[in-house]
N, C-alpha and C positions, 0 to 999 in steps of 0.2 A: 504493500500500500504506500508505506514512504517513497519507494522506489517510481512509484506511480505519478503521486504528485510532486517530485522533484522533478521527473523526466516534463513533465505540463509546465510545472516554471518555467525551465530551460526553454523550452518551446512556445511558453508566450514573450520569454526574454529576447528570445531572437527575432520574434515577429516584430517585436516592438522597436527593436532594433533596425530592420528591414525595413519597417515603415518610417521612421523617423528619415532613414538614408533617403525614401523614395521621396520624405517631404521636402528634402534638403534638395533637390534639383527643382525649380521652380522653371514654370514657363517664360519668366521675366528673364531668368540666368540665361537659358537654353535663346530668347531670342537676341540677346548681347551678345551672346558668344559666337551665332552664326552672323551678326552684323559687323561683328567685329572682325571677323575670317572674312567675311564681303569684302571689306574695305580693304584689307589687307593683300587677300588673293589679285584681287582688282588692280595693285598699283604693282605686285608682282612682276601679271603676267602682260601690262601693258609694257615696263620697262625692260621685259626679255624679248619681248616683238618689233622693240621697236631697236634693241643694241642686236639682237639676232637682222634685222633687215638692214641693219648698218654694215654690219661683220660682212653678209653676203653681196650688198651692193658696191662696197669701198671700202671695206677692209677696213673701217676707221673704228671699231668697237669697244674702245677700253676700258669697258664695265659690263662686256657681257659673260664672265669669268664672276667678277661676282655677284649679277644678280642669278645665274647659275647654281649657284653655290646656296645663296639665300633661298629660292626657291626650295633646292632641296633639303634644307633644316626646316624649312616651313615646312611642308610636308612631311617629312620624316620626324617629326617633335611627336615622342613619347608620349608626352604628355595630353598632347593636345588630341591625340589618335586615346587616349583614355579617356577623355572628355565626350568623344564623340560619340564611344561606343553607349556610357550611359545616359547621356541625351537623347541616343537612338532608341533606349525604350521607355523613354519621358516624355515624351514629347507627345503633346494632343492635337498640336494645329497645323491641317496636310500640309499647307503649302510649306511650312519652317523643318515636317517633317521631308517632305522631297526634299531641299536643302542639304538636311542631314544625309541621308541619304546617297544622294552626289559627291558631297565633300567625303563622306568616305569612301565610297571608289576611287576618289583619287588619293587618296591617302594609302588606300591597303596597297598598290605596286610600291608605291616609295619607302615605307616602314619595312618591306622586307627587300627590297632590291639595292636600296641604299645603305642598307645596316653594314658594317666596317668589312665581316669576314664576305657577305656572300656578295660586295661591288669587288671587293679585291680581290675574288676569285674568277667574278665577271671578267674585269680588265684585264688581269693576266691569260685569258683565255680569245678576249678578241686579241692580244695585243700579237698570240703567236699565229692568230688567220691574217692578221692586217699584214704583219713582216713575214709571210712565207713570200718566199720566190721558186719558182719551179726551173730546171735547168730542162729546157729541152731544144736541141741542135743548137746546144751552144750557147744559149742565149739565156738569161733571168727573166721569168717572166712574169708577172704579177697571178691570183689568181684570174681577175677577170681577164687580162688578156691571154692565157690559158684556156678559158671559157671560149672567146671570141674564136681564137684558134681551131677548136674540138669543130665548128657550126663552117669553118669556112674549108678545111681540110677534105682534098677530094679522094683517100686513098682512105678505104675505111678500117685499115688494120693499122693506120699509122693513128685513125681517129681514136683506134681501143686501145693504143699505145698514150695517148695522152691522157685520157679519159682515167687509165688506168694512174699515172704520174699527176693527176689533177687528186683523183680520191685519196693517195698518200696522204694529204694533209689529214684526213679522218684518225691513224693511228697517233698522232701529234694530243689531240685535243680530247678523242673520245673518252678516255680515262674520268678526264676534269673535268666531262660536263656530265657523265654519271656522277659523280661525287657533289654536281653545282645543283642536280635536279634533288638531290638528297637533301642539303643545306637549305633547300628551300623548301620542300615539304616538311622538315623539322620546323623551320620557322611561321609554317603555315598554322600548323599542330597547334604551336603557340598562340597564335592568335583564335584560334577554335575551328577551323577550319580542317577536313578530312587530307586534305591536299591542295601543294600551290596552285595546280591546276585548277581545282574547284574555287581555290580564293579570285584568281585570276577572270574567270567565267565571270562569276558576280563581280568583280570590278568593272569590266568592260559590257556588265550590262544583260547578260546571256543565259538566258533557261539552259541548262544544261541537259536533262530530259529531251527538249524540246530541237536541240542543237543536233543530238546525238542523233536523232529522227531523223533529219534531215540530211546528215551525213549517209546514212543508212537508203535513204531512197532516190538522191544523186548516186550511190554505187551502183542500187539494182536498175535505175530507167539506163542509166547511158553503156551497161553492161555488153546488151547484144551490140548496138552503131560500132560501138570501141572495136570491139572482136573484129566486127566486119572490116572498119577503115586498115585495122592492123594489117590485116592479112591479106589485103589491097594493094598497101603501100611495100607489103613485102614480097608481092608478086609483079610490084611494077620496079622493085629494088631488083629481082632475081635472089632472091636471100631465100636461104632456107633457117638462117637463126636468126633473129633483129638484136642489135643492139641497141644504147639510147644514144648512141654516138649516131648512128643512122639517119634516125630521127632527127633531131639537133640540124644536122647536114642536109638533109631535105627540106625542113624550113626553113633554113636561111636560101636555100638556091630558089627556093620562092619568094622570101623577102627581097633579092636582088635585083630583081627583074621589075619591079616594081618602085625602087625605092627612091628614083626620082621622078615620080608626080608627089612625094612629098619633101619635094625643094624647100627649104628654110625660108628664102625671099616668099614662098608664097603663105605661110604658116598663121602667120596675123591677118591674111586677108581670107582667109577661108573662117578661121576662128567668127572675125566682127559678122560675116555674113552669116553664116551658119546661125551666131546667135540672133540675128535681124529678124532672121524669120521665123522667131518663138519670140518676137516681140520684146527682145534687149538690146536696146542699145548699147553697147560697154562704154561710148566714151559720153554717156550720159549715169554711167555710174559711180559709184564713191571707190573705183577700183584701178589703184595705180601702179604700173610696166617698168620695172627696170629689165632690159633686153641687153643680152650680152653684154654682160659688165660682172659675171661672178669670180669670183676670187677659184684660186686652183683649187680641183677635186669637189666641187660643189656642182650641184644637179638645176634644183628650180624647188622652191620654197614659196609658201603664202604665209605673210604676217598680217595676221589680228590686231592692229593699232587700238582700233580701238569699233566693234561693234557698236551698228551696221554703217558707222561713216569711214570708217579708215582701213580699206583692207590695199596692204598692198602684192605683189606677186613680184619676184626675183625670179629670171628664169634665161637662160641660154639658148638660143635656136641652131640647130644643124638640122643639115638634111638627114632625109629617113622619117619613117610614121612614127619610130620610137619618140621623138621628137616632138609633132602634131601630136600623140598621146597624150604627152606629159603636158603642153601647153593648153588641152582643152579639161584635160584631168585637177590643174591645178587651177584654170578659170572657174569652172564648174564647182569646186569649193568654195571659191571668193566670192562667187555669185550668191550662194547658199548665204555665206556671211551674211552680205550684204542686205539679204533680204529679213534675218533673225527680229521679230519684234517685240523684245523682250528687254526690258529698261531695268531692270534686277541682273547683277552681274552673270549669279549662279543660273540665270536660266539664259544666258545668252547665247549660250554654243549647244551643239548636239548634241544630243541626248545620249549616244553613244560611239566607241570608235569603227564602230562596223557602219552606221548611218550616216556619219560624218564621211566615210569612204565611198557609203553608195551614192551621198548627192554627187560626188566629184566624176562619181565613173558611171550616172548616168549622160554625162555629156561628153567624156572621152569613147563611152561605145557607142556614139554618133561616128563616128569616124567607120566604124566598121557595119554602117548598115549599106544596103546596096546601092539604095540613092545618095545618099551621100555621096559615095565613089564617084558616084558621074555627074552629078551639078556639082558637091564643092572641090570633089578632089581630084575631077579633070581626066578621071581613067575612062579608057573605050571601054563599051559593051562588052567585050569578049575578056578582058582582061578582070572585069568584077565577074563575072560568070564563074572563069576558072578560081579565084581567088574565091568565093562561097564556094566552092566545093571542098576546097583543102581547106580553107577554115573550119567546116564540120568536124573533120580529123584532128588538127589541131588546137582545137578545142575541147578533143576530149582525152587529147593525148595530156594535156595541162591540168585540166581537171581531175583525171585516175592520178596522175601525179601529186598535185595538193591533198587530196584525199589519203593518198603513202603518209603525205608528211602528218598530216592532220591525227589519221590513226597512231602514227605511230608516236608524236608527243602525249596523245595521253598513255600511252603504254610505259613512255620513262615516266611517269608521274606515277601511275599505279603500280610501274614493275621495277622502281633503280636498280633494283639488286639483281635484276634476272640478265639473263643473255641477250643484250640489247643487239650483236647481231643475228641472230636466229630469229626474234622477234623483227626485226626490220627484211630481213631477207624474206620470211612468211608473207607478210603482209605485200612487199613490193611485187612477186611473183604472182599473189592471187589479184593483188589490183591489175597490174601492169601487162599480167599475162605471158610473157619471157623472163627467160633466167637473170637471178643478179647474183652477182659474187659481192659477198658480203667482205672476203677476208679484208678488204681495206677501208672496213668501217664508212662506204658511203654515208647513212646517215647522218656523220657527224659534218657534212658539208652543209649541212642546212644552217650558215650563220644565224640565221633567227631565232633560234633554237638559244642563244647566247643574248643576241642583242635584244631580241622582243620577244621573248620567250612566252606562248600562249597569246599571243595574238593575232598570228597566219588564218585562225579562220572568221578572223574579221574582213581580212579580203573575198574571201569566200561568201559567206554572207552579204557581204557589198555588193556581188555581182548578181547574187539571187533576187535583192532590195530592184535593183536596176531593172533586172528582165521583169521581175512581175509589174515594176512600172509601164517600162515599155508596154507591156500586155494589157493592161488596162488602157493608156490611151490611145494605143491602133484602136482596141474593138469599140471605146467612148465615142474617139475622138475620128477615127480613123485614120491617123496619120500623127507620126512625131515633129518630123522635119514641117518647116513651112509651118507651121499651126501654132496660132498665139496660145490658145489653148492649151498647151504643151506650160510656156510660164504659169500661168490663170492657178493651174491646176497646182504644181509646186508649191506655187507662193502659199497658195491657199491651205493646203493641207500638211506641206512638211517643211520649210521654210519657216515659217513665221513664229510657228509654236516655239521655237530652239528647243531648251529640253524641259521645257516645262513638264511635257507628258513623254512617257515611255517611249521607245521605237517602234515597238509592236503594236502600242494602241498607234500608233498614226501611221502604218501602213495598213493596218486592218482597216481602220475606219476610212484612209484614202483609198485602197484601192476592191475593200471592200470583202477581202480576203485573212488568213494568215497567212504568213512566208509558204510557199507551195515551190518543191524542184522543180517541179515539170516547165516554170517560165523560165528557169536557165536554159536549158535542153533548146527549147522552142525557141530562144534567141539564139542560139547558135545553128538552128535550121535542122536541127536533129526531129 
């Protein structure tokens, strides 16, 4: 009986305790504290947009080292990531509750990717992909120009001879990045999470369930096309085994042929047109062009100055589509900026990094629909013909490929400890279809895997967001290109919200749908 009502003290001792804690977070606290991170976030990330578009325009940046640095104590503060967690179940009023909500996605990548032991296992790890050099006839070769080599190389046993001195770098790295995937799901743990993987998902916004589904039914539709185009291009090769050097080598002998109707000088004038006739004008927007002026080994960047007046674009032109890509991919985000109607910091940007990818690459795969080819981009009728047919192919030759990568990071997430290549080699032969030789640790060529570790299938995603767009306004609208309706409809439905709401409620409610594979497929004419 004592025993009875000592155990009920204790147990009203600590409720009483409990509640006292839970009084002790007030709605008043909880909205100061996310006013206060506004304000703060806010002058952050204005002054890394704007020393980052310095650094890339004119080299002239000498404070984007430390707001760099600031940023990531802001983020990474212990403290402030314990604050959040019990606000997050304090909190009674939605909209301070999304707030919360946000700020801790972006918090959970920084508190464990920034933490001392697992960046300085990160950077020692890019540091030995960055500095490899490959010797082959003679020569040092970086990895990407290695790369370049493999696609232009017309001797296809010289192409598995590099192929093969390219994957070397895998026995370099793969040790340390089983050991980095380990460091981070311990760090996961800590925070309550089953795995970084999983913490990662929710950062970036992601039903994991609902991911894995779709993974799942992008394998089984584009299954039989792949089989078929395979065994196509391997009876127009004369092959009786394929390699991926093969492959690689046959789309570049088709990008070459092609890759001046995308001339540099004409790159900007196809861009302002193209968007003319979805009813944008670019040089009536709040969006400014530094052209050829980037400092060495720099690509094309967009700076967020300051939502939706100040976006500007850093970007370099050559010839090649790679090129038009990258200059409609990165308009097609600033556009998005531009349009955000959201006057609260935290709801100013996309809602996630998968939707923030699909607005920019539903106006870079303008580039690859048929019309386009022949009013913007100037190719004869027979040349887009043949071009959609091999597109099919390599489209889903890319696709079983992301799908490789995709299965097989969560498999280092679930499995460190197991045979990461037995595990990689399974998976690449039942997607891929042909043999791989694992002994030289392919998988560990996947940089990403290091640098943005869990976020490949946000490009994935990005392109699914895209096609089911497109799919909705052909059958709405009837047409992409040419149709102001094509803007009308963005602005109106994913544009303007920024991230006030979810991704998924504003593709469902836009296009009327959930996320469905079958609109990838169906844009690439499968």
């Amino acid at each position: 009986m004592k025993i009875h009502i000592l155990c009920s003290i204790i147990l009203l001792v600590l409720l009483g305790t409990l509640s006292c804690r839970t009084q002790q977070v007030t709605q008043s606290e909880i909205t100061a504290f996310v006013d206060d991170y506004e304000s703060r976030a806010e002058f952050l990330k204005r002054q890394l947009a704007l020393q980052g578009w310095k650094n890339m325009s004119s080299s002239l940046a000498d404070s984007l080292d430390f707001y760099q640095k600031a940023q990531t104590a802001f983020l990474g503060d212990p403290e402030r990531f314990s604050k959040l967690q019990r606000y997050a179940v304090a909190v009674d009023d939605g909209r301070y509750q999304r707030k919360l909500e946000l700020i801790q996605r972006k918090h959970l990548r920084t508190v464990i990717d920034y933490s001392r032991p697992i960046k300085k296992m990160t950077d020692s790890l890019a540091a030995v992909v960055d500095g490899q050099r490959f010797d082959y006839n003679g020569r040092q070769l970086t990895r990407l120009e290695l790369t370049e080599t493999l696609g232009s190389e017309p001797n296809r046993f010289r192409r598995e001879e590099i192929y093969n001195v390219l994957t070397g770098m895998g026995q370099d790295v793969a040790d340390g990045l089983g050991t980095l995937a380990r460091m981070r799901n311990q760090a996961a743990v800590r925070l309550g999470y089953n795995s970084y993987y999983d913490l990662m998902l929710k950062a970036d916004g992601i039903d994991r369930e609902a991911y894995w589904g779709l993974l799942d039914d992008l394998e089984e539709l584009s299954a039989g096309a792949y089989r078929k185009g395979l065994d196509s291009l391997r009876g127009s090769l004369n092959l009786t085994e394929m390699h991926i050097g093969d492959i690689d080598y046959a789309e570049q002998q088709l990008k070459l042929q092609y890759e001046p109707y995308y001339g540099a000088d004409r790159q900007l004038r196809a861009l302002k047109n193209t968007f003319k006739g979805i009813g944008v004008s670019l040089d009536a927007t709040p969006i400014y062009y530094t052209v050829n002026m980037l400092s060495e080994g720099s690509t094309a960047s967009v700076f967020d100055i300051h939502t939706p007046n100040d976006i500007r674009v850093v970007i370099e032109l050559k010839n090649g589509r790679n090129s038009m890509d990258r200059l409609f991919r990165k308009t097609g985000r600033a556009i998005y900026l531009a349009n955000i109607d959201q006057r609260e910091f935290l709801f100013s940007g996309p809602p996630a990094p998968c939707f923030d990818e699909a607005m920019a690459h539903i106006f870079s795969g303008l580039i690859d629909l048929d019309g386009w080819k022949q009013k913007y981009g100037g190719l004869p009728a027979p040349a887009v013909s043949e071009l959609a047919t091999a597109r099919e192919f390599f489209r889903l030759y890319y696709l079983r490929l992301m799908l490789v990568q995709l299965r097989f990071e969560r498999e280092l997430y679930r499995k460190p400890f197991s045979d990461l290549d037995r595990i990689y080699g399974q998976i690449f032969q039942e997607l891929m279809m042909f043999p791989c030789s694992v002994e030289q640790k392919p998988w560990a060529l996947q940089t990403e895997y290091i640098s943005d570790p869990v976020g490949l299938q946000n490009r994935l995603i990005a392109s699914c967001i895209a096609a089911q767009t497109y799919n909705y306004l052909v059958v709405k609208y009837g047409s992409i290109l040419d149709n102001q309706h094509t803007r009308e409809f963005l602005v109106q439905n994913f544009y303007r919200f920024g991230c006030l709401e979810d991704w998924t409620t504003l593709l469902e409610r836009g296009t009327g749908e959930k996320l469905r594979a079958e609109y990838y497929l169906e844009y690439g004419g499968i």
